[in-house]
PQR file with spaces between the fields and no chain letter, atoms N, CA, C, O and H, PARSE charges and radii, in Angstrom:
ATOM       1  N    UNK     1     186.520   76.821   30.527 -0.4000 1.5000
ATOM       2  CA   UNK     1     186.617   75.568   29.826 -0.0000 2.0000
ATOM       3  C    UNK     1     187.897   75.551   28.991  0.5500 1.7000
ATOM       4  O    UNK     1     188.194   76.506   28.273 -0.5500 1.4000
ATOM       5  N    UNK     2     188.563   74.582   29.081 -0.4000 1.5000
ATOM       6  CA   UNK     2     189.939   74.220   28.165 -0.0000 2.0000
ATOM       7  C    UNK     2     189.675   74.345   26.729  0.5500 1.7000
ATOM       8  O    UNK     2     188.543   74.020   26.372 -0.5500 1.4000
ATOM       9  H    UNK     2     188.322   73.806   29.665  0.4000 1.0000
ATOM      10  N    UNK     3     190.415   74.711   25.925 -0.4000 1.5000
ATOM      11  CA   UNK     3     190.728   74.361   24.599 -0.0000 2.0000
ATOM      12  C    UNK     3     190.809   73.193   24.216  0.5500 1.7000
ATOM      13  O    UNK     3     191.641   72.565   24.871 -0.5500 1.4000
ATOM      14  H    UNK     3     191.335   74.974   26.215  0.4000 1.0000
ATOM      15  N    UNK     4     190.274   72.572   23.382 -0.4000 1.5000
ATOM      16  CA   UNK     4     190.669   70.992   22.901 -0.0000 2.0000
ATOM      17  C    UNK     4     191.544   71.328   22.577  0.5500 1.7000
ATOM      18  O    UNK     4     191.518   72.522   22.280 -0.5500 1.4000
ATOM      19  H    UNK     4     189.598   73.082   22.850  0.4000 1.0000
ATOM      20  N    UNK     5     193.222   70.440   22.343 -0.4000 1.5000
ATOM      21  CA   UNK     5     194.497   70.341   21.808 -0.0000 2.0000
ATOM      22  C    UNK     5     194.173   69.200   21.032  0.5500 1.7000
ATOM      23  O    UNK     5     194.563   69.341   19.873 -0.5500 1.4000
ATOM      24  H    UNK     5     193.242   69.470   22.584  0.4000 1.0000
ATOM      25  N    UNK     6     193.649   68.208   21.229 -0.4000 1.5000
ATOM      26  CA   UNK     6     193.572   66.975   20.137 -0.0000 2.0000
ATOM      27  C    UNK     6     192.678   67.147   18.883  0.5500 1.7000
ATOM      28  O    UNK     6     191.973   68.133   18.671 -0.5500 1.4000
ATOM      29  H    UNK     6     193.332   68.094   22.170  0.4000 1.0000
ATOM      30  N    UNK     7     192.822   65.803   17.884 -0.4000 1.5000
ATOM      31  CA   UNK     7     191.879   65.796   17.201 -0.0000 2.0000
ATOM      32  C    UNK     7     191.776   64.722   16.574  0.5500 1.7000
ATOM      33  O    UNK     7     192.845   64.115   16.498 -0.5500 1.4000
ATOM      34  H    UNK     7     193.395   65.001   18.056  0.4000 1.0000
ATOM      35  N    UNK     8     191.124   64.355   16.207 -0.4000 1.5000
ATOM      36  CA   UNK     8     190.463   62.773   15.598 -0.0000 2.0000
ATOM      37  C    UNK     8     189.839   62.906   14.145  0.5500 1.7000
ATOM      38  O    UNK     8     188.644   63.118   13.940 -0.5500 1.4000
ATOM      39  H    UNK     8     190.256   64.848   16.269  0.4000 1.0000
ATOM      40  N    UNK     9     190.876   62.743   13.093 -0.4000 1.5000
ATOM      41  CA   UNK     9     190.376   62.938   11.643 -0.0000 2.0000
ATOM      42  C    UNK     9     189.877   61.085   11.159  0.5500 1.7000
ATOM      43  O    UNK     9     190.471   60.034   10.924 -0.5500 1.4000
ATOM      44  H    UNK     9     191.847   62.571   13.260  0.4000 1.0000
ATOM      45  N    UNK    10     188.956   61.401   11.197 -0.4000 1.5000
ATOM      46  CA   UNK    10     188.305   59.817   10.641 -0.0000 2.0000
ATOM      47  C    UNK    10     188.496   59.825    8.878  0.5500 1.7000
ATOM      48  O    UNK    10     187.882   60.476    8.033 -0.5500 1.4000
ATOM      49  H    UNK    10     188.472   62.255   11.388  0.4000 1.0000
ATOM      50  N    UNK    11     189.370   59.033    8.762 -0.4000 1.5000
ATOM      51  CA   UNK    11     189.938   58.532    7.126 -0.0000 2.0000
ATOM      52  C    UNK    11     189.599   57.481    6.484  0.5500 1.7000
ATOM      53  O    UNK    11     190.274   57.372    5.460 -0.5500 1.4000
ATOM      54  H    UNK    11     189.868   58.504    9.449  0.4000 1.0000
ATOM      55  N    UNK    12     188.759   56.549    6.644 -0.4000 1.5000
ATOM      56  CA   UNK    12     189.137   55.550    6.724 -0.0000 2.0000
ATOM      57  C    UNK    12     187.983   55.132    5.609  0.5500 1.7000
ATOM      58  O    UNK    12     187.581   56.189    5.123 -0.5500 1.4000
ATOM      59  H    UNK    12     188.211   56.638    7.475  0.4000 1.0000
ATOM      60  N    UNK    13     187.196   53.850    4.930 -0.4000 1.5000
ATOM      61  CA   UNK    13     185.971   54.158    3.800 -0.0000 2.0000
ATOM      62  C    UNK    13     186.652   54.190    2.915  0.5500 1.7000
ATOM      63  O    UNK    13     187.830   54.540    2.846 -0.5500 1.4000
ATOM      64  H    UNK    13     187.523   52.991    5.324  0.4000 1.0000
ATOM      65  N    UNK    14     185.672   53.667    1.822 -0.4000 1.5000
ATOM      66  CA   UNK    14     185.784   53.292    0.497 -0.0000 2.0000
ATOM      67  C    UNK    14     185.886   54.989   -0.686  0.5500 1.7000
ATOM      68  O    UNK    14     186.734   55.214   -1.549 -0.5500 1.4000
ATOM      69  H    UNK    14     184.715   53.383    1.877  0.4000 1.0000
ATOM      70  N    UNK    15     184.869   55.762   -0.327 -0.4000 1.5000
ATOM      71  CA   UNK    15     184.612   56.736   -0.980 -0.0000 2.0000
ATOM      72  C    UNK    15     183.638   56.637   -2.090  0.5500 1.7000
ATOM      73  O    UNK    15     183.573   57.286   -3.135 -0.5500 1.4000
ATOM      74  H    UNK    15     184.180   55.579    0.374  0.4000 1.0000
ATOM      75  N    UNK    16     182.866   55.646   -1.616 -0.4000 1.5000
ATOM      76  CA   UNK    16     182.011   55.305   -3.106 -0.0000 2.0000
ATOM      77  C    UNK    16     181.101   56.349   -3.448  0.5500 1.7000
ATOM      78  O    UNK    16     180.118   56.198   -4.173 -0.5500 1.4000
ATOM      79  H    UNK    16     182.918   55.119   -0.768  0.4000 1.0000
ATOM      80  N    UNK    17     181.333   57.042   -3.094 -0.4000 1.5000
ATOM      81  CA   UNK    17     180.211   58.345   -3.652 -0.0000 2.0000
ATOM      82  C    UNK    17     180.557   58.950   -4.119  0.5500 1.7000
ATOM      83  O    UNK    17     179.780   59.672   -4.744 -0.5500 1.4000
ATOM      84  H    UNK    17     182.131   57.165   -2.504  0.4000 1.0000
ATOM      85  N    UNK    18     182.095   59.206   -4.236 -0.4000 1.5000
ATOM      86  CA   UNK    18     182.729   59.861   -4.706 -0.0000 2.0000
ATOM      87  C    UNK    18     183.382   59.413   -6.234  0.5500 1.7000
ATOM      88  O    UNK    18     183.936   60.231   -6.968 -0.5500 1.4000
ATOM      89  H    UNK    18     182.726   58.620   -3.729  0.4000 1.0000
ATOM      90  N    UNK    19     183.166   57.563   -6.662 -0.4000 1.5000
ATOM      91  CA   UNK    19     183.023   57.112   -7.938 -0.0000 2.0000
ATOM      92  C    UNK    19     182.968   58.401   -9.318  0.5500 1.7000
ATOM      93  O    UNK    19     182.315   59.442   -9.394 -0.5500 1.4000
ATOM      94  H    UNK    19     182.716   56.898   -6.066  0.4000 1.0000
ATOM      95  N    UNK    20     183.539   58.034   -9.874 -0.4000 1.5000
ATOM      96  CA   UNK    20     184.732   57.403  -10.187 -0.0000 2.0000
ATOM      97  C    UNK    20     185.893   58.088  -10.306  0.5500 1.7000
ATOM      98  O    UNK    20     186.790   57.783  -11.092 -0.5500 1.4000
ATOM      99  H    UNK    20     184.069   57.189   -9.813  0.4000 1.0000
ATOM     100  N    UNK    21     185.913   59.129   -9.452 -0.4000 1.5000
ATOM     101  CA   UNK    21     187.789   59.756   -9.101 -0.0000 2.0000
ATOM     102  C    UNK    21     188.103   59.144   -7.777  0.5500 1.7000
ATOM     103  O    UNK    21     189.333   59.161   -7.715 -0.5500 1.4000
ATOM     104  H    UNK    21     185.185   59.377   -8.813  0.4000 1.0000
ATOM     105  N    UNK    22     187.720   58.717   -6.900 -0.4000 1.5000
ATOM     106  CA   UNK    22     188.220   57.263   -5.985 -0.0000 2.0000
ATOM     107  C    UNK    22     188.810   56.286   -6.295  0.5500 1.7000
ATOM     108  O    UNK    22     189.684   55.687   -5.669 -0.5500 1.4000
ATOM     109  H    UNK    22     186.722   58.704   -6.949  0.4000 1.0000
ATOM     110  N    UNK    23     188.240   56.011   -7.552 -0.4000 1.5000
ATOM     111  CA   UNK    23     189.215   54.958   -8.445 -0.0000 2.0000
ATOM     112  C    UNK    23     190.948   54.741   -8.059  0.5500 1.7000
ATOM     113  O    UNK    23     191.581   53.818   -7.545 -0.5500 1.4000
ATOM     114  H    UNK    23     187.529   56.498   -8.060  0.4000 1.0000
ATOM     115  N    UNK    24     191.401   56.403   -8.717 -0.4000 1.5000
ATOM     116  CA   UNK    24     192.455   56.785   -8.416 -0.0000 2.0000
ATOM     117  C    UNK    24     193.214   56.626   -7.426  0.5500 1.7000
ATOM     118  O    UNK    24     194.189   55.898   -7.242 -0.5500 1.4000
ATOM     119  H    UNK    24     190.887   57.152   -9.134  0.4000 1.0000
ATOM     120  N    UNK    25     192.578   57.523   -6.668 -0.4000 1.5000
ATOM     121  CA   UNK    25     193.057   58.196   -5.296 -0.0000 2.0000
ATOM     122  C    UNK    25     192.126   57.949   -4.081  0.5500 1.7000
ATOM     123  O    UNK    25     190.922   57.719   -4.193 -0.5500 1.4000
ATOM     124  H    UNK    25     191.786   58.114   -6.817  0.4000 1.0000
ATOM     125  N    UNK    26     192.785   58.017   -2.940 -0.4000 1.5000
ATOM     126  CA   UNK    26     191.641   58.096   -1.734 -0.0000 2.0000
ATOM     127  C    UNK    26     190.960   59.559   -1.619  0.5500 1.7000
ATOM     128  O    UNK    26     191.602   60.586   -1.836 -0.5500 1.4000
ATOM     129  H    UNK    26     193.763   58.203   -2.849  0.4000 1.0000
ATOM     130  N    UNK    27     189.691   59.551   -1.282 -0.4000 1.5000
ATOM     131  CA   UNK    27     188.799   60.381   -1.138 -0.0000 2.0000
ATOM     132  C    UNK    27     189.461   61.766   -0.287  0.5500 1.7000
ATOM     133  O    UNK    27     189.178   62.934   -0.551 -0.5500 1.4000
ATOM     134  H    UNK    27     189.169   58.716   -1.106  0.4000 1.0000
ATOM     135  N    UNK    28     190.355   61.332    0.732 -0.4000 1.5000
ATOM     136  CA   UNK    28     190.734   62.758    0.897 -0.0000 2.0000
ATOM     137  C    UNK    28     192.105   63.345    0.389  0.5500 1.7000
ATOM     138  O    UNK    28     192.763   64.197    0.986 -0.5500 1.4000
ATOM     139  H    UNK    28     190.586   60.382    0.946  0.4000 1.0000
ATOM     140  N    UNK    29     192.456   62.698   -0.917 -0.4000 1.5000
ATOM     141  CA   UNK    29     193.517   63.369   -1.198 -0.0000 2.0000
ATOM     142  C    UNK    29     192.930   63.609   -2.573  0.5500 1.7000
ATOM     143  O    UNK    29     193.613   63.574   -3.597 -0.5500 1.4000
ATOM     144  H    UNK    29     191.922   62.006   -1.402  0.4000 1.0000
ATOM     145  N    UNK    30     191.396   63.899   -2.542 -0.4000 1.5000
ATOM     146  CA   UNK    30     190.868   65.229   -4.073 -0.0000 2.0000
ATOM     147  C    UNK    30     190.872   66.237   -3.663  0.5500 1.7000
ATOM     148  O    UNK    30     190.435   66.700   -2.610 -0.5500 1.4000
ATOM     149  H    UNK    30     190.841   63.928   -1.711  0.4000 1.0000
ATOM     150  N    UNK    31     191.502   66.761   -4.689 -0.4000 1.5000
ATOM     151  CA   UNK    31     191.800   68.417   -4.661 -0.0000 2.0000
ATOM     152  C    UNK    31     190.214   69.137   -3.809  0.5500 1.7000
ATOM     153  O    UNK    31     189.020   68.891   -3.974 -0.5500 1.4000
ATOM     154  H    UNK    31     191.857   66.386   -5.545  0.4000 1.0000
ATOM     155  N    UNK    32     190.858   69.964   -3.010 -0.4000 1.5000
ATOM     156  CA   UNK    32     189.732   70.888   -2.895 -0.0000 2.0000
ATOM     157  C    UNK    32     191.046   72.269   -3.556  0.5500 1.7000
ATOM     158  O    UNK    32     192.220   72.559   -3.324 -0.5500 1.4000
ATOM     159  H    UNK    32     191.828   70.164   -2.876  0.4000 1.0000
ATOM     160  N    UNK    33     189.721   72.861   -4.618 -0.4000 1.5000
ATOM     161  CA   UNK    33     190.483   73.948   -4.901 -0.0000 2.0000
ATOM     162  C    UNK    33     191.990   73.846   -5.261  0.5500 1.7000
ATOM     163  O    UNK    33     192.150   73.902   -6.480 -0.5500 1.4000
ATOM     164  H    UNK    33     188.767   72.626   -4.807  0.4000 1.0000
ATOM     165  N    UNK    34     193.514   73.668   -4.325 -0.4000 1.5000
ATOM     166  CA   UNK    34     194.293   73.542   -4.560 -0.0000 2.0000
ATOM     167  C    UNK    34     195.213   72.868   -4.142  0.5500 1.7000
ATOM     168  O    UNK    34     196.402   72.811   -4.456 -0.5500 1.4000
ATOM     169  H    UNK    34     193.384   73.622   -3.335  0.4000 1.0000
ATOM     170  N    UNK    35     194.384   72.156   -3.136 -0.4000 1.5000
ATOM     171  CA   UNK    35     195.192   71.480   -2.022 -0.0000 2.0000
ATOM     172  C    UNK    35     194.432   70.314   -1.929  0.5500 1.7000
ATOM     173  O    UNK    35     193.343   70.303   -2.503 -0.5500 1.4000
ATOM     174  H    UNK    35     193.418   72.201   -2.881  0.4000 1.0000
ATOM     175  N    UNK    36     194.830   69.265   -1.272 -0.4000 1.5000
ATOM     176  CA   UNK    36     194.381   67.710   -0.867 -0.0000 2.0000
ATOM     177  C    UNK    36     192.961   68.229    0.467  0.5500 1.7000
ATOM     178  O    UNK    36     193.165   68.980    1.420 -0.5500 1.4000
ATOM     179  H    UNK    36     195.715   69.274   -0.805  0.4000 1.0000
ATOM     180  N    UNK    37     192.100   67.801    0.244 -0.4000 1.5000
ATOM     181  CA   UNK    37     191.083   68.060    0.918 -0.0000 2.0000
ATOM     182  C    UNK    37     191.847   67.769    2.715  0.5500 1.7000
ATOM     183  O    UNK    37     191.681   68.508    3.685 -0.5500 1.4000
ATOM     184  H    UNK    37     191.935   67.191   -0.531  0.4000 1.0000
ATOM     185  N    UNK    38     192.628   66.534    2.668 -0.4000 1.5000
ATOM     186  CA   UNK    38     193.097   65.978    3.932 -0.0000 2.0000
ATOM     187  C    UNK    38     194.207   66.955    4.411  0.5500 1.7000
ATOM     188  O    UNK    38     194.905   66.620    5.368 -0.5500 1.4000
ATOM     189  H    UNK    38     192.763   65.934    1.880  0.4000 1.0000
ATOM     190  N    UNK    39     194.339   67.752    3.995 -0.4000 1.5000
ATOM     191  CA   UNK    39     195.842   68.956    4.380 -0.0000 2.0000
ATOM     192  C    UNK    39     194.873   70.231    4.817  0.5500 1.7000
ATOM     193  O    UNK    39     195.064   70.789    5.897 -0.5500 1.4000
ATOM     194  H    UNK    39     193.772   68.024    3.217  0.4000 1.0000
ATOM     195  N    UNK    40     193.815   70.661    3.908 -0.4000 1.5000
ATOM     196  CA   UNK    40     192.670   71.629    4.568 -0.0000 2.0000
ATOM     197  C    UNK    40     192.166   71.174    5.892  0.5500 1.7000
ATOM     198  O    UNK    40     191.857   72.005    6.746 -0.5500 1.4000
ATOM     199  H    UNK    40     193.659   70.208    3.030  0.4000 1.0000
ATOM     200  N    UNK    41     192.083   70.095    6.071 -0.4000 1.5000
ATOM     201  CA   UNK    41     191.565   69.933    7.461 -0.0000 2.0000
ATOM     202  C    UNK    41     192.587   69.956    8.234  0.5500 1.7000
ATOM     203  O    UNK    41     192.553   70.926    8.990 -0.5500 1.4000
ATOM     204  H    UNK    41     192.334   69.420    5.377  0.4000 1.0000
ATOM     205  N    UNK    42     193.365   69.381    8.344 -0.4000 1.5000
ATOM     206  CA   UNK    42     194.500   69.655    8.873 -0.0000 2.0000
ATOM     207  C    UNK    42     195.053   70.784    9.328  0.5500 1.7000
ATOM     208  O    UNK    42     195.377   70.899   10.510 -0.5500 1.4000
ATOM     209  H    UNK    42     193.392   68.593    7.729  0.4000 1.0000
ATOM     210  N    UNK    43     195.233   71.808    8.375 -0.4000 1.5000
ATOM     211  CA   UNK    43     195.620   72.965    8.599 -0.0000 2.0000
ATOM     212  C    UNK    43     194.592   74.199    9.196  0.5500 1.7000
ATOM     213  O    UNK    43     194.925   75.372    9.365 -0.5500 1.4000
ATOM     214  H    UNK    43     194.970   71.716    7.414  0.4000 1.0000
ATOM     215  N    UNK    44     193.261   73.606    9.465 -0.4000 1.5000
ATOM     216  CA   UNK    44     192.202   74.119    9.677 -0.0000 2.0000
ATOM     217  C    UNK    44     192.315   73.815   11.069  0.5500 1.7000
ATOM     218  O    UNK    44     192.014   74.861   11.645 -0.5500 1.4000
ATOM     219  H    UNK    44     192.991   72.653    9.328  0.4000 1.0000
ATOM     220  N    UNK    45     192.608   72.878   11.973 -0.4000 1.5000
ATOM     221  CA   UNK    45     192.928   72.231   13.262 -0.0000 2.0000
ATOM     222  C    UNK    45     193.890   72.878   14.005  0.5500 1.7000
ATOM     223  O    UNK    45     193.934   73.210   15.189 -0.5500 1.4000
ATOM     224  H    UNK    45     192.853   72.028   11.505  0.4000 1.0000
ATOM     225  N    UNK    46     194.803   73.016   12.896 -0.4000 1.5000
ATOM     226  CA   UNK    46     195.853   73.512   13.523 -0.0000 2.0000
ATOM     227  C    UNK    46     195.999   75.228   14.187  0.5500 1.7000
ATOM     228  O    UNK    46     196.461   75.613   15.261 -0.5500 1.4000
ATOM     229  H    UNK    46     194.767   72.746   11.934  0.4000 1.0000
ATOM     230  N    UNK    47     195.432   75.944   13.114 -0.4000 1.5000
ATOM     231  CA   UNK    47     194.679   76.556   12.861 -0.0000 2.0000
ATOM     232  C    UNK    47     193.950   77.305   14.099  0.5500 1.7000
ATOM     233  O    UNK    47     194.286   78.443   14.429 -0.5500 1.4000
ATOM     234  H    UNK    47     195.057   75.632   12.242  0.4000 1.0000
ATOM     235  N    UNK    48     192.839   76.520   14.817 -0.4000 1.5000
ATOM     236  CA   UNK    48     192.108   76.570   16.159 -0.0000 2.0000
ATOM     237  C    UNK    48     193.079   76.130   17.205  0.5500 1.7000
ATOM     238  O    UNK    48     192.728   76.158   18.385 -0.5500 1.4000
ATOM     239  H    UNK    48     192.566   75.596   14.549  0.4000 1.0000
ATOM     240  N    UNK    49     194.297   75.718   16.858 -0.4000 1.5000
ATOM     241  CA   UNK    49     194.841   75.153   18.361 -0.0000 2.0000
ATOM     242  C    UNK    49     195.527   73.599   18.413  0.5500 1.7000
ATOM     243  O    UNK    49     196.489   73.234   19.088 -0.5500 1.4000
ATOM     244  H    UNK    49     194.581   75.695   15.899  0.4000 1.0000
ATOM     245  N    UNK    50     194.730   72.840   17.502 -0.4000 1.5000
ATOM     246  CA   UNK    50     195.045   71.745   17.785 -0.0000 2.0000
ATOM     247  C    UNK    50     196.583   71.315   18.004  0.5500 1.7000
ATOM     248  O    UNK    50     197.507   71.845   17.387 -0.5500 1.4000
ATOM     249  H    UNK    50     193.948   73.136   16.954  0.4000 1.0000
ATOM     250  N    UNK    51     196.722   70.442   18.813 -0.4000 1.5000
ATOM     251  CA   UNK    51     198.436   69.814   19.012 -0.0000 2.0000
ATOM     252  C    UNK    51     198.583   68.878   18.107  0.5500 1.7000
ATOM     253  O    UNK    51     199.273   68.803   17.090 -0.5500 1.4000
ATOM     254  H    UNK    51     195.972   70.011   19.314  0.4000 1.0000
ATOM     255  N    UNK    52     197.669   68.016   18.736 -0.4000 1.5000
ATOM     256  CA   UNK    52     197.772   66.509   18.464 -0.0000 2.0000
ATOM     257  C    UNK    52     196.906   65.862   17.306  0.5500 1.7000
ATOM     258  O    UNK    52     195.711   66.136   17.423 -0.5500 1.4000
ATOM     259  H    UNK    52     197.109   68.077   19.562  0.4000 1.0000
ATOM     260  N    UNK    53     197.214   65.093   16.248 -0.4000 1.5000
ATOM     261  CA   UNK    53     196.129   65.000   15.588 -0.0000 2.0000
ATOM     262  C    UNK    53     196.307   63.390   15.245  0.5500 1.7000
ATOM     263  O    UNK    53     197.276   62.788   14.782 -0.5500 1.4000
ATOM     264  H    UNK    53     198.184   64.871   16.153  0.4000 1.0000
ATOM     265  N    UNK    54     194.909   62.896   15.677 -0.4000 1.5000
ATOM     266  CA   UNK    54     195.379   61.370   14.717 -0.0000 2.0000
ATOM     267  C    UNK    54     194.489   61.004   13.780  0.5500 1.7000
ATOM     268  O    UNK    54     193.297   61.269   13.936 -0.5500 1.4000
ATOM     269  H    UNK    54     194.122   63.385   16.053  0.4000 1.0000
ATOM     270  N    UNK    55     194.919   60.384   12.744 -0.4000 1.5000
ATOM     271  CA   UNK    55     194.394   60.591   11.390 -0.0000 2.0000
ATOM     272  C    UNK    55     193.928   58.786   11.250  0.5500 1.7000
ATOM     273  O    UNK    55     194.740   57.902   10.976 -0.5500 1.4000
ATOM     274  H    UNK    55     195.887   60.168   12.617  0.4000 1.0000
ATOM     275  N    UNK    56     192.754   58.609   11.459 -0.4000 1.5000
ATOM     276  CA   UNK    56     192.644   56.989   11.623 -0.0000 2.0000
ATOM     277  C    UNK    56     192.461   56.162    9.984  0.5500 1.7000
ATOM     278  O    UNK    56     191.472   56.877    9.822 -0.5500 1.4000
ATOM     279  H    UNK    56     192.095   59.327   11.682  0.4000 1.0000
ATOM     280  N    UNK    57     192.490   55.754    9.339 -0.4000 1.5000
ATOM     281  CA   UNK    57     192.574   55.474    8.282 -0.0000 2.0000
ATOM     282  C    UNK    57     192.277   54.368    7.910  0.5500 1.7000
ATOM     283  O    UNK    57     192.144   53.712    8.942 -0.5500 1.4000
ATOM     284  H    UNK    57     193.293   55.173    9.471  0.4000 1.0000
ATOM     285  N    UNK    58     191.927   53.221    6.348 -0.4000 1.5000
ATOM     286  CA   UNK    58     191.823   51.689    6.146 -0.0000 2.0000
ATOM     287  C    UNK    58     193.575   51.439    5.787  0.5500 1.7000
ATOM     288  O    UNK    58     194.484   52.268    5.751 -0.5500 1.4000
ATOM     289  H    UNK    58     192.035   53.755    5.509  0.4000 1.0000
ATOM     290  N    UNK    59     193.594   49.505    5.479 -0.4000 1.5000
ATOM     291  CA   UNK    59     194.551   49.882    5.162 -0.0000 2.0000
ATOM     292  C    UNK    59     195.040   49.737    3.890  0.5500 1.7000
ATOM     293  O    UNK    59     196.011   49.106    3.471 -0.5500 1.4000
ATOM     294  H    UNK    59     192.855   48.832    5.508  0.4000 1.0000
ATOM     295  N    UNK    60     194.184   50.446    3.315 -0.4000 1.5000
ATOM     296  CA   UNK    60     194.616   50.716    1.568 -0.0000 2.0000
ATOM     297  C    UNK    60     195.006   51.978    1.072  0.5500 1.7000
ATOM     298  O    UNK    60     195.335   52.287   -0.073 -0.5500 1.4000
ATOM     299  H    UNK    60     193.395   50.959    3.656  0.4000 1.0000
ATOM     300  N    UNK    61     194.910   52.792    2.283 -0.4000 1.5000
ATOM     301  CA   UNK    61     195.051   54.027    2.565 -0.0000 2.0000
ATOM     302  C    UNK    61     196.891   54.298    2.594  0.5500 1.7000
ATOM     303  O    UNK    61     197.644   54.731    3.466 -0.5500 1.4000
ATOM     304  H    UNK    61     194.643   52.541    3.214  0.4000 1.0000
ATOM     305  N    UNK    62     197.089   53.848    1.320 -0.4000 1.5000
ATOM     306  CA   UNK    62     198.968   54.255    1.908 -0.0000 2.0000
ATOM     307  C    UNK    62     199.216   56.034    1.192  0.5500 1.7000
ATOM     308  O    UNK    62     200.159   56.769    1.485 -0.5500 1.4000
ATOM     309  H    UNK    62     196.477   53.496    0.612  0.4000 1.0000
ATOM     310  N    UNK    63     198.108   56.359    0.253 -0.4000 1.5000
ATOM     311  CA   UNK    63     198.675   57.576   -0.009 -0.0000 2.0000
ATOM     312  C    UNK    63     198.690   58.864    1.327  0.5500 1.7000
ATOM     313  O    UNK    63     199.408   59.864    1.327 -0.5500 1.4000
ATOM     314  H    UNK    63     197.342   55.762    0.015  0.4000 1.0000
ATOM     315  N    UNK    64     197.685   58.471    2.389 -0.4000 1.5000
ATOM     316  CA   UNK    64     197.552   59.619    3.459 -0.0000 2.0000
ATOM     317  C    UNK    64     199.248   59.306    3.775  0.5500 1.7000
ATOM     318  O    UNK    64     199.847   59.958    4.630 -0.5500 1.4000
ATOM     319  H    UNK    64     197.102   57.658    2.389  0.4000 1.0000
């Protein structure tokens, strides 16, 4: 069986659960630990292999 090379990061949502540091920022750019939660996954993909990655997003989303 092949390796997946792609990947499909779903971005996109309000983050309301995440109230009230969403306010701010979009939900995946809170810190995990030390880094933007959205760069851990990322680098976690990459990581296993991944090539290709598309990051689907809303469009209020200009900080990704």
């Amino acid at each position: 069986m092949k390796q997946p090379t792609k990947a499909i990061i779903c971005a996109a949502g309000l983050g309301t659960r995440f109230l009230p540091q969403t306010k701010a920022m979009p939900k995946e750019m809170l810190p995990l630990i030390d880094r933007p939660v959205i760069q851990v996954i990322v680098e976690q993909a990459v990581a296993a292999g991944v090539t290709e990655i598309i990051i689907v997003t809303g469009s209020t989303k200009r900080a990704i």
